[in-house]
Steps between C-alpha positions, in 0.01 A plus 500: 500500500370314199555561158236322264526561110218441320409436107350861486318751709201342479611182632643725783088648581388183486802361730410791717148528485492175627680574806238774598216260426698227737528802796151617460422143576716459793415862611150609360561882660894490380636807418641572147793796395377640184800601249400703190739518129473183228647282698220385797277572168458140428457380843226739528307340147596114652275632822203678296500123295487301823276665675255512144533132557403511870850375639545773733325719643668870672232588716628508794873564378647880524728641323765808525682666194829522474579837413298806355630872264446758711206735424303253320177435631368129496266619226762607258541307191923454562467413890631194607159465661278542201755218322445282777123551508477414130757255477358281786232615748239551226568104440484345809267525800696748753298654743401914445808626713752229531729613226665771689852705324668754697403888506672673220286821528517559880534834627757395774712218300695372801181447673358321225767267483493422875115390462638268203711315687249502825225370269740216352605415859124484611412258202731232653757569271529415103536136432595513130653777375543539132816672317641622204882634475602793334816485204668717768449264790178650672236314682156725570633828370827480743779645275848455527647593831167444682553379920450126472295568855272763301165547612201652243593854398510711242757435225640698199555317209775527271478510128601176412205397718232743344616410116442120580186588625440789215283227305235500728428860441472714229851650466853493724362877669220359618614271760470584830820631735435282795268240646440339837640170565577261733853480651700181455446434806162487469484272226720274703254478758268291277497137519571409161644663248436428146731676240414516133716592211455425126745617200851565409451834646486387865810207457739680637249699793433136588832390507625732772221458685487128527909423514653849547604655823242665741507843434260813489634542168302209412185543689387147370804338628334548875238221407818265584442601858142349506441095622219522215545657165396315164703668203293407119665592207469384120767363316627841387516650861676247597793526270758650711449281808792299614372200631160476295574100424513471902156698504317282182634200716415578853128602356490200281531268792331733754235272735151544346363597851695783543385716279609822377 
């Protein structure tokens, strides 16, 4: 794992963006992990202003979303898919169809999950998967005591969960219950992992993720399992990390050809 703390969360997009830009070169059909919430935000705007400049292009690049609130359609104004379609797809040049997010409005849920994971399998696998973490530890929407070998389901969320995300809708009542998401496990079956956190709020979420035990108390702390995970946080995230000097160092001196 690699912790890199950056000036501000725009210096983390840019860090970031530049690391899909490098695998799109490398792999022109890569496959990207789509995380929604303020975090990936300005990753998202670094992409729309490369590819405005003709550095990349995502045509033949597909892409799966993280997660999804169950019993919104992809048309709904609150869906994670309608925030991905406006946040990024309307900016770049994906192909009609190769944005795909899991079925949150299936009749047969189970099923729907199944096909998911089949159609993630069938796409090669993700290459970069983007993350935010939760103040409660969460990764997707994996709460607290979620199997560290989870595959995508449906999950209830608690309240802690909905008021953090309350500000994306018009009041606390309105968010939904449950969504879809994928398992841990699932998200450990990506290549790379890229984990973003920004703010005071997410210091101490960070912190027992990155240098805590393992623990499905700590859904986050899992990443620590993975040969490939890429942890940027700002100055303020990073506040309650233990060996931060030993992560501003190791970056600082980091060999320029290896990248993120």
């Amino acid at each position: 794992m690699e912790v890199v703390i950056v000036a501000d969360p725009e210096a983390g997009g840019t860090l970031v963006g530049q690391a899909i830009v490098d695998l799109v070169a490398r792999r022109p059909d890569a496959v990207l992990g789509l995380a929604t919430g303020s975090s990936p935000v300005v990753v998202y705007r670094d992409l729309a202003r490369r590819r405005a400049a003709g550095e990349v292009s995502f045509a033949g690049v597909r892409a799966f979303l993280l997660d999804e609130y169950a019993g919104l359609t992809p048309e709904h104004p609150r869906s994670y898919r309608r925030f991905i379609a406006e946040e990024l797809e309307r900016h770049v040049d994906f192909r009609p169809g190769a944005v795909r997010g899991p079925d949150a409005v299936s009749a047969d849920v189970p099923a729907g999950c199944a096909a998911y994971e089949a159609a993630i399998a069938a796409a090669g696998g993700v290459d970069l998967q983007l993350l935010g973490i939760g103040t409660d530890g969460h990764i997707g929407f994996n709460e607290p005591g979620s199997s560290l070998a989870s595959r995508t389901r449906i999950k209830t969320l608690t309240d802690r969960t909905r008021r953090d995300n309350a500000r994306f809708f018009p009041s606390f009542d309105d968010v939904p219950r449950h969504v879809v998401t994928q398992g841990v496990g699932t998200i450990l079956e990506a290549r790379h992992l890229v984990l973003l956190a920004f703010g005071a709020a997410k210091a101490d979420a960070v912190a027992r993720a990155v240098e805590g035990p393992v623990t499905a108390m700590v859904p986050g702390s899992a990443l620590q399992l993975h040969p490939h995970v890429s942890v940027v946080v700002d100055e303020p995230a990073a506040a309650c990390l233990a060996l931060a000097p030993y992560y501003r160092e190791t970056w600082a001196h980091k060999p320029p050809w290896q990248g993120l």
